[in-house]
N, C-alpha and C positions, 0 to 999 in steps of 0.2 A: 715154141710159141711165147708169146710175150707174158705170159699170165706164170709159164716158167722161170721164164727168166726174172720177171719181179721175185716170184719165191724162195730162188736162189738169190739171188742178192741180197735179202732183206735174212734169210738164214745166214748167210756169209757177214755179213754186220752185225751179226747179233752175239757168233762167234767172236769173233774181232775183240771186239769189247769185254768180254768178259776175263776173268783172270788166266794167264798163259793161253787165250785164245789166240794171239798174233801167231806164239810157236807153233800151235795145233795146223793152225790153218796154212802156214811155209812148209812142217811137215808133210802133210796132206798133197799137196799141191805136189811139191820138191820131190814126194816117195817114185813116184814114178819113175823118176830119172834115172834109177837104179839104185839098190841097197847092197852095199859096200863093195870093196873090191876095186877093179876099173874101171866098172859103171858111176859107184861114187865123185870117182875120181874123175870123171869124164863129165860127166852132171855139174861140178865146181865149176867146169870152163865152157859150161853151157850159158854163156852172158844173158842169152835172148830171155830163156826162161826166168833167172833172177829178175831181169828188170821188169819182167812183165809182174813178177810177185811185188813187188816194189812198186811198182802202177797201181797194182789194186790197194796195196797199205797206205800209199802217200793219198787216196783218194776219199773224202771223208762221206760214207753213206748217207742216203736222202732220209733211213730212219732215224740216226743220229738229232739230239735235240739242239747241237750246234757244233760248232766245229772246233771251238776253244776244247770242249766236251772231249772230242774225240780226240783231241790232243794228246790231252788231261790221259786217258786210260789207255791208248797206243801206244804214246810214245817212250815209257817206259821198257815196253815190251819187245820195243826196236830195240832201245838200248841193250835189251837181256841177250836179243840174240846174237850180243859181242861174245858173249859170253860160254858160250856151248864148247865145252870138253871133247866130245868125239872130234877130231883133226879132221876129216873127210867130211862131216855136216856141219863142223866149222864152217870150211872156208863158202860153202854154200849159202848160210844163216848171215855171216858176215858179208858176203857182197850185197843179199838180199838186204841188210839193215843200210850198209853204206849206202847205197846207191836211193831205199826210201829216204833217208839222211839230207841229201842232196837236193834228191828231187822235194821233199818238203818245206827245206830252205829256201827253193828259188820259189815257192808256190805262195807259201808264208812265213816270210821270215821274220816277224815277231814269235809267231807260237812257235816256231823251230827253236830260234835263241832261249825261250824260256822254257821250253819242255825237252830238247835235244841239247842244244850245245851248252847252256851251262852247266847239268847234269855230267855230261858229258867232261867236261874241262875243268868242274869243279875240283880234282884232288890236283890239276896241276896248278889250278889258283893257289890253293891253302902252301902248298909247296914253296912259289913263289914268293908270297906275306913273310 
């Protein structure tokens, strides 16, 4: 029903935003696929699922008070989940961010360059100077 589905969504956004709510919610989503082993591993090259996680992050919720906003407290959270130490929810968290990455750029590519890719490119600027 649709009085559900508003509720889930407006709960899924509320997550989102809040701090390491992007991982909770790729977690959550991602566990299904199988917990380690060569379900993990099979889950990594499950492209459909990533990108569909990726759909929902790169998509800014209608509770959200603007989109700059949602930027602002996402897209950090993208950035973290370069970051993930287990190898097997690596590569899973990693195509998940690459691929939001992407698809945020081509959607808005100012808030992308200013919350994704200079974050992103900054240590290889300072490197370069």
């Amino acid at each position: 029903p649709a009085w559900l589905r508003r509720l889930c969504g407006q709960l899924l956004s509320e997550r989102l935003m809040r701090p390491n709510g992007v991982q909770a919610v790729v977690r959550g989503i991602m566990e299904g696929t199988g917990a380690g082993g060569a379900g993990a591993e099979a889950a990594a090259v499950d492209w459909r699922k990533c990108d569909a996680v990726a759909k929902i992050l790169a998509s800014c919720p209608q509770q959200c008070r603007s989109l700059q906003e949602y930027y602002r407290l996402v897209c950090p959270q993208i950035l973290g989940l370069l970051h993930i130490q287990d190898k097997l929810t690596a590569r899973q968290f990693q195509r998940v961010a690459t691929t939001t990455l992407l698809t945020m750029a081509k959607e808005h590519p100012q808030l992308a360059e200013k919350y994704l890719l200079q974050p992103l490119l900054a240590p290889l600027l300072r490197c370069s100077e």
